[in-house]
C-alpha positions in Angstrom: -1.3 -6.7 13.3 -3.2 -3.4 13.1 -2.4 -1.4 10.3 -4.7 1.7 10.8 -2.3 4.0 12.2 0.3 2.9 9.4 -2.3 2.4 6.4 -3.3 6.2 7.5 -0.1 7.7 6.9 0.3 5.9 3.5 -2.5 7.2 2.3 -1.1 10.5 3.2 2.4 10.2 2.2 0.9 8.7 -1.4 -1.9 10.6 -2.1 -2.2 13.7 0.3 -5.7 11.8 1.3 -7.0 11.9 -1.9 -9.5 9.3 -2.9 -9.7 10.0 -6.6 -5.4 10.2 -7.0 -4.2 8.8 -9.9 0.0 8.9 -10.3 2.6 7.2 -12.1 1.6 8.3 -15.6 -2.1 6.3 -14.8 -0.5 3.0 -13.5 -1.5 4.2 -9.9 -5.2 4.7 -8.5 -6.8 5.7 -5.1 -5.6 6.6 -2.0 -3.0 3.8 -1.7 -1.6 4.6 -5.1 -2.5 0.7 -6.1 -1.0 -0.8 -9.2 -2.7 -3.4 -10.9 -0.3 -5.9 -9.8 -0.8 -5.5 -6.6 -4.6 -5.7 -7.0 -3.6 -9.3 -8.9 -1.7 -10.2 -6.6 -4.1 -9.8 -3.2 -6.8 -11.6 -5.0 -4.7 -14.5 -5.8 -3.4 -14.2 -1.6 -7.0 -14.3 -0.8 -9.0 -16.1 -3.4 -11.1 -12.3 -3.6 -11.9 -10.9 -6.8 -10.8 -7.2 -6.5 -10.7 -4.7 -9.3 -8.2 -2.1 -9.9 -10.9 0.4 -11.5 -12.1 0.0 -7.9 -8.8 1.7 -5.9 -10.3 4.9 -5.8 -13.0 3.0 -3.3 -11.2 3.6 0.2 -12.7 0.8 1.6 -11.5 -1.6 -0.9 -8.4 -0.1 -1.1 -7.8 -0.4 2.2 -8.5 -3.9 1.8 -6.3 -5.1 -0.6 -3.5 -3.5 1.1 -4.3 -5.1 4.1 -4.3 -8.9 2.4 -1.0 -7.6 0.5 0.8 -6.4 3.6 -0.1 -9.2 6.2 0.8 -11.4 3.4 4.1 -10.0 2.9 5.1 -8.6 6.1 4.3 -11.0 8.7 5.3 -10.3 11.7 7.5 -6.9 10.1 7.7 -3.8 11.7 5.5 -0.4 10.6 9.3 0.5 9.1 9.5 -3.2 7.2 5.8 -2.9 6.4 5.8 0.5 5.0 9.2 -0.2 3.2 7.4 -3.1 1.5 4.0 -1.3 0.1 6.6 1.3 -1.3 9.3 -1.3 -2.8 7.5 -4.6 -3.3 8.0 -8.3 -1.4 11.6 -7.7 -0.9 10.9 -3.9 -0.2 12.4 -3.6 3.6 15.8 -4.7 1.7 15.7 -1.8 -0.8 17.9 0.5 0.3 15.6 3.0 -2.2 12.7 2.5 0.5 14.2 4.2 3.1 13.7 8.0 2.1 10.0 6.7 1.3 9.5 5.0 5.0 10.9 8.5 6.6 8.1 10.6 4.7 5.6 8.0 6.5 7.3 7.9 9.9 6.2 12.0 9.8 2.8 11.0 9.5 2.6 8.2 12.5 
């Protein structure tokens, strides 16, 4: 699974391809837009110890999205993928994910 080419229209669809983003009244940081959950939740996936003060570090960020989304979306497709990172676990379900995965789609 290579998320580049998806991971690099996330980061535009959710942060214009700004590092130092922060949205959803300060629950969201970096790049990725990252909530702490998800950061809590890729370190117990990988056994990693990632911080969410840290999301604004590209690198990192990219990380934990990675661990989250193969995780989560094995063997999904770049629709199914993006629809999760916007929606959660369950997120290619969500019919409320679908506007999100066409502003992504743009960027592919």
């Amino acid at each position: 699974m290579n998320l580049t080419n998806l991971l690099a229209a996330i980061i535009m669809v959710e942060s214009g391809n700004n590092d130092m983003a922060i949205g959803d009244n300060g629950k969201a940081l970096g790049p990725l837009q990252i909530h702490r959950s998800v950061v809590i939740d890729a370190n117990r996936i990988s056994g990693r110890a990632y911080r969410w003060e840290r999301m604004t570090n590209r690198t990192e960020a990219i990380q934990v999205a990675e661990i989250y989304l193969r995780h989560y979306g094995r063997g999904k497709s770049d629709e199914h993928l993006a629809r999760i990172w916007n929606g959660g676990p369950n997120g290619h379900h969500k019919p409320a994910t679908v506007g999100y995965w066409n502003k992504v789609r743009r960027h592919l």
